[in-house]
N, C-alpha and C positions, 0 to 999 in steps of 0.2 A: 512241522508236525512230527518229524523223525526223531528231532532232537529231544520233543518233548516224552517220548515211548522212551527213547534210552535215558533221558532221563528217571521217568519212573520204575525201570527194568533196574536202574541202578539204587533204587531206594529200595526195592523189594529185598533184592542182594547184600544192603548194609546193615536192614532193620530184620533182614529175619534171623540174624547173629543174637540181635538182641535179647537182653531178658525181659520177659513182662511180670516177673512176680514183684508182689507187693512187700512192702517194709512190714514186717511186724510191728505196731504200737504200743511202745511206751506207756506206761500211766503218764507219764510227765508230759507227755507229747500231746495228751488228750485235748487239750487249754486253744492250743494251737492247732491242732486237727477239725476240732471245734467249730473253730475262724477262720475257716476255708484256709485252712494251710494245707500244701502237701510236702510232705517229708521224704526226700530225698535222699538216700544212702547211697554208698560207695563202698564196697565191702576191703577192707584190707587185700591190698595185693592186687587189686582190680581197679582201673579206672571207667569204667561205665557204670552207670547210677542205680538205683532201683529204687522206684519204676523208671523205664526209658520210654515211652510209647514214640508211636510215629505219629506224628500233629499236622496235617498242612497247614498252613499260612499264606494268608493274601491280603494282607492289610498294609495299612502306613505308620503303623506304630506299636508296641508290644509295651507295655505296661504293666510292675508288678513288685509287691513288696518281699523283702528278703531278712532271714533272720537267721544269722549264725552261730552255734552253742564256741565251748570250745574243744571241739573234736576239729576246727580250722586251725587249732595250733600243730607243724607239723616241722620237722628238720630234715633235710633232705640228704640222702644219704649219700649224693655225689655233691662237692662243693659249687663245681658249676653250676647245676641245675637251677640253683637257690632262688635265680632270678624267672624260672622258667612259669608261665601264667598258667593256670587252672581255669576252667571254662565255667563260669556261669549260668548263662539261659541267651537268646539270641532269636536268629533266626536265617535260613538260607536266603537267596536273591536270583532273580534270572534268571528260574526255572533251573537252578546247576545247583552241584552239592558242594556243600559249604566249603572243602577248600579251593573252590572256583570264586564266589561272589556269600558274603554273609556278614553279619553285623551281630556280636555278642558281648556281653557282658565278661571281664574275666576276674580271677581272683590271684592270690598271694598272700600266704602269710612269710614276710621279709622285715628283716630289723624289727620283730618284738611289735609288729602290728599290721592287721587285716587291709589290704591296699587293692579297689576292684580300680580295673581297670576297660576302655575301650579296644578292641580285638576283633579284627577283621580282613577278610580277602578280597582283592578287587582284582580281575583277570588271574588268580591266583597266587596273586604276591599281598604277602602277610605284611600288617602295620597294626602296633598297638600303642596308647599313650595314655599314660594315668591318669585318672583321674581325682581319687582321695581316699583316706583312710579311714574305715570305720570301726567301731566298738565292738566287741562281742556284743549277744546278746540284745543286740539294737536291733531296732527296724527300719529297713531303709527302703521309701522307694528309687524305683530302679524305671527310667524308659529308654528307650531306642525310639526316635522318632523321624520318618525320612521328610526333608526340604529341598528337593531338588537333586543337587547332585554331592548332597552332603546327608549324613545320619547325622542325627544329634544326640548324644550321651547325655544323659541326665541322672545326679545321684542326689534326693533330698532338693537343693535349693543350688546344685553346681553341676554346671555342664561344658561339655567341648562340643567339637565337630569333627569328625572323620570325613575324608573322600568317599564318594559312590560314585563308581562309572557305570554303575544298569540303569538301566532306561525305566522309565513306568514312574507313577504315583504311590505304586503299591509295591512290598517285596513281596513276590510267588515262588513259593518255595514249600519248608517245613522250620517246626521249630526244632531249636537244639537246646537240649537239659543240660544238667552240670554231670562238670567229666572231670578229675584229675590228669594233671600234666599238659606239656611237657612229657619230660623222656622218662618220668616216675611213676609209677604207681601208687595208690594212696600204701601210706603207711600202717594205716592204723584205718579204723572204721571212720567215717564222716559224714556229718548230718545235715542237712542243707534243707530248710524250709520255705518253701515259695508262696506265696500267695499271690496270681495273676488279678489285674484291674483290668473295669471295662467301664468307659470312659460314657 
């Protein structure tokens, strides 16, 4: 019961940094605002989103379609970096905060095309593995689903498996929004439209 006070003592302390104001709307964005999209910005120079809210999560799977303009085209202005992943959507695990146990979604723009990736911590050691390329402009669904002691990554009609070492049916935790970096900051502004499914 200790564990779980500091753990929520420690989300009070991560998320009250956060911003809760809202993206201004687009006309363009209407179509998609619409159709239960939420629009997700990154303001230059910042890698935390707007909106960021704080979500719990206690299910066995997160489901949800993703739609990127090309504000994801971006060059990084250290050479190393180039490979470094950008955060998607996800979700914590194991009642810990996400660099302890958590399962997300990640992105990349690399080689002249949008590449999301599997991105995760298990006892705090990071592992991620590609999983495909997608279009601008496309719609993709996107799940995380847990089986045991594996997540399954799903994009469209193609999936992996990642390691889970927590325990349960369900991840207990919070969800995590999209974030730039790695060691960058976004460059420029970036738009990222979600739309969650419920099964």
């Amino acid at each position: 019961m200790r564990g779980y006070f500091i753990f929520l003592a420690s989300l009070f302390t991560f998320y009250s940094c956060s911003s809760y104001q809202h993206t201004l709307m687009d006309t363009k964005d209407q179509p998609l605002i619409a159709a239960g999209f939420i629009k997700y910005s990154i303001p230059a120079g910042k890698q935390k989103p707007i909106p960021n809210p704080f979500v719990f999560f206690d299910k066995s799977k997160l489901k949800f379609i993703v739609h990127f303009d090309s504000s994801a085209i971006y060059q990084n202005q250290v050479k190393r970096d180039r490979r470094d992943i950008n955060k998607l959507m996800g979700f914590s695990d194991h009642f810990s905060l996400h660099h302890r146990y958590s399962a997300r979604f990640g992105w990349r723009w690399l080689n002249d095309s949008l590449q999301l990736t599997a991105y995760c911590y298990n006892k705090g050691i990071r592992s991620f593995k590609e999983i495909c390329n997608i279009p601008l402009y496309s719609f993709d669904t996107c799940e995380i689903k847990i089986s045991g002691n594996q997540y399954i990554f799903s994009v469209n009609d193609q999936s992996i498996s990642m390691p889970r070492t927590a325990g349960g049916k369900n991840a207990v935790g919070y969800k995590l929004f999209p974030f730039f970096g790695g060691n960058e900051s976004a460059p420029h502004d970036i738009h990222i439209y979600i739309k969650e499914l419920k099964d």
